[in-house]
Structure formats: structure tokens, C-alpha cells
N, C-alpha and C positions, 0 to 999 in steps of 0.2 A: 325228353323221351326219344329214343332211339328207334329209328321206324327202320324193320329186319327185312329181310329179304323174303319171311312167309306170308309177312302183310302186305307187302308191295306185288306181291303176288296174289294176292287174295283179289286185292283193289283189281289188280288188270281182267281178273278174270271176270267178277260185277261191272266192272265196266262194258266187258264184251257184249254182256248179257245184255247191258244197259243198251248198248249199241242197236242189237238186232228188236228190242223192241221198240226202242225211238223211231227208225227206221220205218217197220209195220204201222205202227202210231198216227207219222206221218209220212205219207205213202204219196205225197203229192211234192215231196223234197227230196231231191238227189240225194241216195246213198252215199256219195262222195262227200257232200257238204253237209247230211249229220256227221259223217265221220269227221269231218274236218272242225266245224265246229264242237267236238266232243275233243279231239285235240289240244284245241288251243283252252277251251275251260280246263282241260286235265292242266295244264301246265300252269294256268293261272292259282291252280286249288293243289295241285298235287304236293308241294311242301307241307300241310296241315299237318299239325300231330294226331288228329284222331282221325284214319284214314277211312274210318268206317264211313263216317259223315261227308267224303268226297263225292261217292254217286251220288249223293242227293245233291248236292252244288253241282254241278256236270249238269246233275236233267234238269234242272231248273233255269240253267244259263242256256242249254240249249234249245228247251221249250220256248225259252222266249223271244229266241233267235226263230224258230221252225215258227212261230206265230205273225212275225211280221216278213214272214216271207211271201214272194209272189206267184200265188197258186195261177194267176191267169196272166200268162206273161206279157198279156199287150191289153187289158183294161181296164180301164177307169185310171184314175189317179194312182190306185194302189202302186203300181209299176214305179213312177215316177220319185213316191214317199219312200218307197225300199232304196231307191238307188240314192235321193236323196240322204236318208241314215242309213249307206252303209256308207255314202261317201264321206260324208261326217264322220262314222266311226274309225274309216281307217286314215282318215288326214288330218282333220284340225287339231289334234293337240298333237301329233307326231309333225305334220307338217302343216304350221298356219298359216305359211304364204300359199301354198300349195291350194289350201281347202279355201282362202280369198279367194282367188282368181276359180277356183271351182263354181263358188257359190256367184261370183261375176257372170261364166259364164251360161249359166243354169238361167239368171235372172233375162237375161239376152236372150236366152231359146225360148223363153213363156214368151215373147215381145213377138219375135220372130215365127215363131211356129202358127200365130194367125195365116201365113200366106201358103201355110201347106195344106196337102188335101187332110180332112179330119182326123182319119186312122193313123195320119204320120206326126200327128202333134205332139202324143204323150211318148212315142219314142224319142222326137227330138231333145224334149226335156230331160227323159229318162237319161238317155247315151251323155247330155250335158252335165247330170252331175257326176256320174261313172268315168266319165272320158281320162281322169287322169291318176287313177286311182292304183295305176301301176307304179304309181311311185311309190304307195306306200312299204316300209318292213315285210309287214305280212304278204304281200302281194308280188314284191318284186321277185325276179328269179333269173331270167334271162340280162336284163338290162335295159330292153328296150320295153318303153314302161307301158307301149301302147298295146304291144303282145302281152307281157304279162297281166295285162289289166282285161283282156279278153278271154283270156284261157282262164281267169279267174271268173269271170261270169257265166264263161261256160261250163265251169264246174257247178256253178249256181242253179242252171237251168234256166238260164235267161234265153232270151230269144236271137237264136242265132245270126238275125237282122242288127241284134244292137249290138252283140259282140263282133259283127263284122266294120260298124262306123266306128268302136271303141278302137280297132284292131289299126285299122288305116287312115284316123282322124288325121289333117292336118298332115298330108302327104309322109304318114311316115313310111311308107312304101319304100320312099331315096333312102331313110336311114337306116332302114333294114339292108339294103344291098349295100351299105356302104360298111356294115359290121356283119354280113355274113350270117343273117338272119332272114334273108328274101324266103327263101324256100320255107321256113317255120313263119311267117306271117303270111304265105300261100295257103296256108289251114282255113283261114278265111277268105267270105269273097268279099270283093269290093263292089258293092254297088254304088255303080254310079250315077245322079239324078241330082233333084232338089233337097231332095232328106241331108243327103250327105254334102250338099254343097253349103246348105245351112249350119251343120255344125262345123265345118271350118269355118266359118263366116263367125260363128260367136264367139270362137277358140280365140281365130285372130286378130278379132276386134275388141279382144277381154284382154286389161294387161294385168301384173303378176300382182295386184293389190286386190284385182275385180273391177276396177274402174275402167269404162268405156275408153276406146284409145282408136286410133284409127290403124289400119293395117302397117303400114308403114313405119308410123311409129312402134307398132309388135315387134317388126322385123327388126327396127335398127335397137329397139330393148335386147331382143335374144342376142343377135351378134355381140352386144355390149356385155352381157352377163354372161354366156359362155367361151365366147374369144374363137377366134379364127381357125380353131383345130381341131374343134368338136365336132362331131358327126350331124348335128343338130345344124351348124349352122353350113355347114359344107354341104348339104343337102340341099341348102338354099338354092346355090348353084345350077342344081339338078330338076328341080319344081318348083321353084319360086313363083314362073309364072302360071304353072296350075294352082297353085294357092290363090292367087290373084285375080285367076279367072272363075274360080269359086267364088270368092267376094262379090265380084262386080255381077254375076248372076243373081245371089242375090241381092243385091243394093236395086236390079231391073225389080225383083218379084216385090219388093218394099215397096217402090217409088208409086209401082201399079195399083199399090192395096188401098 
């Protein structure tokens, strides 16, 4: 069957429609991210031969996206289980080394977030399974995967706290000035405290399987796996020992607890 150019038109226009009522629907989700998720279902479904039956696969892929999203961006658990499945959705089968060491680090932050104050626990977790999430296809864009994994939260409507640890985890601040991206990861602030000295501390004490490793050993892995000309590891140069004094701050706040 030959799908014409007045039924491809027909679609976009039901679609549109479909759009502005999802939207209203749920009123508690960024107009950006129904749109976007109405996107990426359109392209998953948009080949079909009976084009009629595409808005209904749209709302239904994307109602179920708008249901497990985070209407309250910083309570309970809920926070943590979104970031959790979407880190899962956009890593483990596109990238399963990637979503190990994600789920490494995640398991480290629930250990670790006992010695923060209460209200800082479910972000630590939260920002641990998101933190690397700019690697994935869908997400990537710039190249520096710590910006793109930011600006993709904050098209989400997350909380601007967690897209700022997502944004400069793990001193990427050096590798943005070193690829001419400082000013585009200035969009975010860097707060700097325990919150964020904890999720480097799980980053770099997470190696790339998820199995606990000690910092050191992080560092001479990354060297080892990207080579001396990376921006990743040239950076070392530049913050190594603010990485390092993140660690040992927290290894003081563990020792205490």
C-alpha cells in the first residue's frame, strides 16, 4: 500500500490536534517534552500502512510516558524511579557498559546519601542514575555528554538543582573549556557543597562494569581507555586534584557516620 502525500497530511494534522490536547491533558508536563515525546513515537509508528491507527499509537506511547513522569520534582522516591527508567530506557540496550556503571553508580549514591541532610538524598540518587545519560543517540547533541544530558532534563522539567550536578559532575567544567563549550555549560550553576561532592565521589569510585574501584584506579582506567589526547583525559591535568578533594571530603563525611 502506497501511503500519498493527502494521508501523510491528514496524519500531521490529527497529530497536531493530538498534540494540543495531550498537552491540556497533562498540564503538569512540559509542552517541550509532550512534543518531543509525540516525536520520537511518530517515528517509531509513522511507517504503518493504515495511517489512521497512528494517533492512536502516539497517545498511547505517550500517555504512558506523561504517567510516569515527575509531577513533584523533588519527592518521595517517585523522582529517583523516573530517572532511574529513563536511564534505563536510554542506555542499556543502546549502551550496556554505559547503563553498568550507571546502575554502579546509583547503587553507591543509596550507600552514600545516608550522610547527607534528608532533602539532599533522593536528588543524590536521582542525578546518579541521570548523570550519564548524555551519551545516549537520543540525547546526545553537543558532544559533551554532561551538557547534553542537562539540557535534556531540563527540557523534562526537572529540577534545576539536578540538572546543574548532571551538567558539571565530575569536573566537566575543564572539558568544556577545553572544546569551547565553557560558556554553553555556564547555562547552569554549579553548586558547590556535599550534594555535589558526593556524586563525584560515586562517579569516580564506580568503574565502567559498576563494580566499586577506588579513585585512582578510575583515573588510570579513563587514561587507559581514552588515550592521551582526549579532552577527558587532558582535563585530568586541569582538576584532577579537585576531583580528588571531592573524594576525600567525602571518604571525611563516611568515616564520621
Amino acid at each position: 500500500m502506497t501511503i500519498t502525500a493527502e494521508v501523510v497530511s491528514q496524519a500531521d494534522e490529527k497529530i497536531r490536534r493530538l498534540e494540543s490536547q495531550l498537552v491540556r491533558e497533562y498540564g503538569d508536563v512540559p509542552p517541550s517534552l509532550v512534543h518531543e515525546w509525540i516525536e520520537r513515537a511518530r517515528a517509531r509508528f509513522g511507517g504503518a500502512r493504515l495511517q489512521d491507527y497512528v494517533p492512536l499509537f502516539v497517545a498511547r506511547e505517550v500517555r504512558a510516558s506523561a504517567r510516569a513522569f515527575p509531577v513533584e520534582a523533588t519527592a518521595g522516591t517517585f523522582l529517583s524511579t523516573w530517572a532511574r527508567n529513563t536511564a534505563r530506557r536510554l542506555l542499556a540496550d543502546e549502551l550496556p557498559r554505559r547503563w553498568a556503571h550507571t546502575a554502579g553508580v546509583a547503587r553507591r549514591a543509596e550507600h552514600v546519601a545516608r550522610v547527607l541532610p534528608e532533602e539532599e538524598r533522593e536528588l543524590l540518587v536521582a542525578a546518579a542514575w541521570v548523570h550519564d545519560i548524555g551519551y545516549a543517540a537520543e540525547v546526545s547533541d553537543t558532544g559533551l555528554h554532561s551538557l547534553d544530558g542537562a539540557r535534556y532534563l531540563r527540557r523534562a522539567g526537572v529540577s534545576e538543582r539536578i540538572c546543574g550536578l548532571v551538567a558539571h559532575h565530575s569536573g566537566a567544567a575543564a572539558v568544556a573549556e577545553l572544546i569551547g563549550l565553557a560558556d554553553a555549560l555556564g547555562e547552569f550553576a554549579d553548586n558547590r557543597g556535599r550534594l555535589r561532592d558526593a556524586l563525584w565521589y560515586c562517579d569516580m569510585s564506580t568503574g565502567p562494569d559498576g563494580s566499586p574501584t577506588t579513585v585512582q584506579g578510575r583515573l588510570a582506567e579513563i587514561r587507559q581507555r581514552r588515550g592521551p589526547d582526549d579532552p577527558v583525559v587532558r582535563a585530568l591535568a586541569m582538576n584532577g586534584d579537585e576531583r580528588l578533594a571531592a573524594v576525600r571530603r567525602t571518604h571525611r563525611l563516611l568515616r564520621r557516620a
